[in-house]
N, C-alpha and C positions, 0 to 999 in steps of 0.2 A: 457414530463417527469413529471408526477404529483409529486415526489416528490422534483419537487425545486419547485412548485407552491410561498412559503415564500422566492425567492430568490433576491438576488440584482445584477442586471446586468452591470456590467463593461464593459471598454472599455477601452481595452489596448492594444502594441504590444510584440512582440516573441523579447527578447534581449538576449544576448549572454555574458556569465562570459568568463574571461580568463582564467578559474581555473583549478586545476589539476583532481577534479571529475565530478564537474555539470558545464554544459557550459550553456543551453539555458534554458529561463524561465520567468514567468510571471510576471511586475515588478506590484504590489497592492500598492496603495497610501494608507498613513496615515488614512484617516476618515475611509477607507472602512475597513482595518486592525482594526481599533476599533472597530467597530459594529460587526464583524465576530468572535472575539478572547478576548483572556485574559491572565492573566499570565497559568493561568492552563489548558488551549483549545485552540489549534489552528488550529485543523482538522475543512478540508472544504470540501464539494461535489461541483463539480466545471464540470460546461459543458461548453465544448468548442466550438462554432459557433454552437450550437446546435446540435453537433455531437458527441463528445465522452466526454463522462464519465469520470471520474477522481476522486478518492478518495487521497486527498493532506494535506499537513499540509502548512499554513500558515509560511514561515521561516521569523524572524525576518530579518531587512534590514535600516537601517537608521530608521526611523521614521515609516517606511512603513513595508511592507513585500516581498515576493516574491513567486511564485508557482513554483517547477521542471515540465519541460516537457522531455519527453523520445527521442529518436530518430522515435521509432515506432512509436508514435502520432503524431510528427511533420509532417512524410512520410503520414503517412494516411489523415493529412489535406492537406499534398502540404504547411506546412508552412517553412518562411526562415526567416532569419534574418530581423527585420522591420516590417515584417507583421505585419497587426493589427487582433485584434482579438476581440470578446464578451465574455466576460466570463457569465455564471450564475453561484452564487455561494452561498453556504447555508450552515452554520454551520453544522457539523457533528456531529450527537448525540449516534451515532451508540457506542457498548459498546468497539468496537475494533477498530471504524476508519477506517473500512472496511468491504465489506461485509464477512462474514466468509462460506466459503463453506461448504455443506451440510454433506460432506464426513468426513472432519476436525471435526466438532460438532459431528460427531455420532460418531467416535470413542474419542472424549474428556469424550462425557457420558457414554461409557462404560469402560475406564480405569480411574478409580482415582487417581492413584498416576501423572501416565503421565497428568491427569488434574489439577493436583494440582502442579507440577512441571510446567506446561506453562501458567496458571494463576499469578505465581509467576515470570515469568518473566516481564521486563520492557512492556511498553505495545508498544514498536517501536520493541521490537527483538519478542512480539507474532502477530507485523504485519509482520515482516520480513518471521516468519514461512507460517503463515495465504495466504501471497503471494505465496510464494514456490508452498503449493498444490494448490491455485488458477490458476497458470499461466499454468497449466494442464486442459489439456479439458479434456483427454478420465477418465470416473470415474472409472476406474480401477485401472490405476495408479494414479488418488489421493488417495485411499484406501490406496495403497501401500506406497507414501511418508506422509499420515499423519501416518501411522505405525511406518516406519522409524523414524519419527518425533519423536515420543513419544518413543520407544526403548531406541532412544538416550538419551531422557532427562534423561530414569531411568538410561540409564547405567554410567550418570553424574552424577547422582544426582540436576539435575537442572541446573547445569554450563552449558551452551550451547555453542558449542566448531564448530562454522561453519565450521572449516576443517572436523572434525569428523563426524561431521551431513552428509557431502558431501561423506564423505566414507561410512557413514550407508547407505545414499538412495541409491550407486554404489549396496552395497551388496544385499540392499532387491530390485533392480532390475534387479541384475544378477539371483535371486532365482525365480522372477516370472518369468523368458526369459524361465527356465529349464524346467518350465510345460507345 
């Protein structure tokens, strides 16, 4: 991956919170959370045993930090509790902390208001969008949910209402099913 070429590789294990949302994740020591963050950055590109990808934020943690890992990562490396792992991990400079799909930008630059409305939001709820139509492969429905996407913001005015959002993309998927 040429692009952690500037990266710094760690060596840690898969630990496990007892907590009510995030359970497993990557613990980062103090020095390396310096060199990688600040108070106003803490997005990281972060490969795992040289296998997956990860677009992360750095979460504060004692002195240190920590990285979420998902279930589906965990599965797809065969990791458990203890495991150790490699990280390669490199400051994220990217303008959303994620890559933003292709689908999402073309219709951001053809609607202004709806572009000017998810600009305006935090930049965690336009990764939370940005995810949404990412986690779609076929590009027909990302069309579709960045559609929804942007409908919704205008019909908010910008207040992003994740129930609502959830009801728009039901409806603008119930309209492509009819064609």
């Amino acid at each position: 991956m040429s692009e952690l070429i500037e990266s710094i590789t760690y060596h840690t294990t898969l630990e496990y919170f007892n907590w009510s949302t995030w359970y497993y994740h990557f613990p980062v020591d103090s020095a390396t959370t310096k060199k990688l963050s600040s108070p106003d950055h803490k997005r990281v590109i972060c490969l795992v045993n040289g296998e997956v990808k990860m677009n992360s934020a750095l979460m504060p943690w004692g002195d240190g930090s920590y990285i979420m890992v998902n279930k589906k990562i965990r599965e797809r490396l065969g990791l458990k509790e203890g495991d150790p792992v490699t990280l390669q991990l490199k400051k994220d400079t990217s303008e959303y902390g994620m890559p933003m799909p292709e689908s999402l930008q073309v219709m951001l630059d053809q609607d202004d208001t709806g572009s000017n409305y998810f600009h305006a939001l935090t930049p965690g709820k336009q990764r939370s969008l940005i995810y949404l139509v990412s986690k779609v492969k076929n590009i027909d429905k990302q069309i579709n949910k960045a559609l929804a996407i942007l409908d919704h913001l205008k019909d908010v005015n910008g207040q992003l209402d994740f129930k609502l959002l959830s009801e728009k993309i039901k409806e603008y998927n119930n309209r492509s099913n009819l064609t």
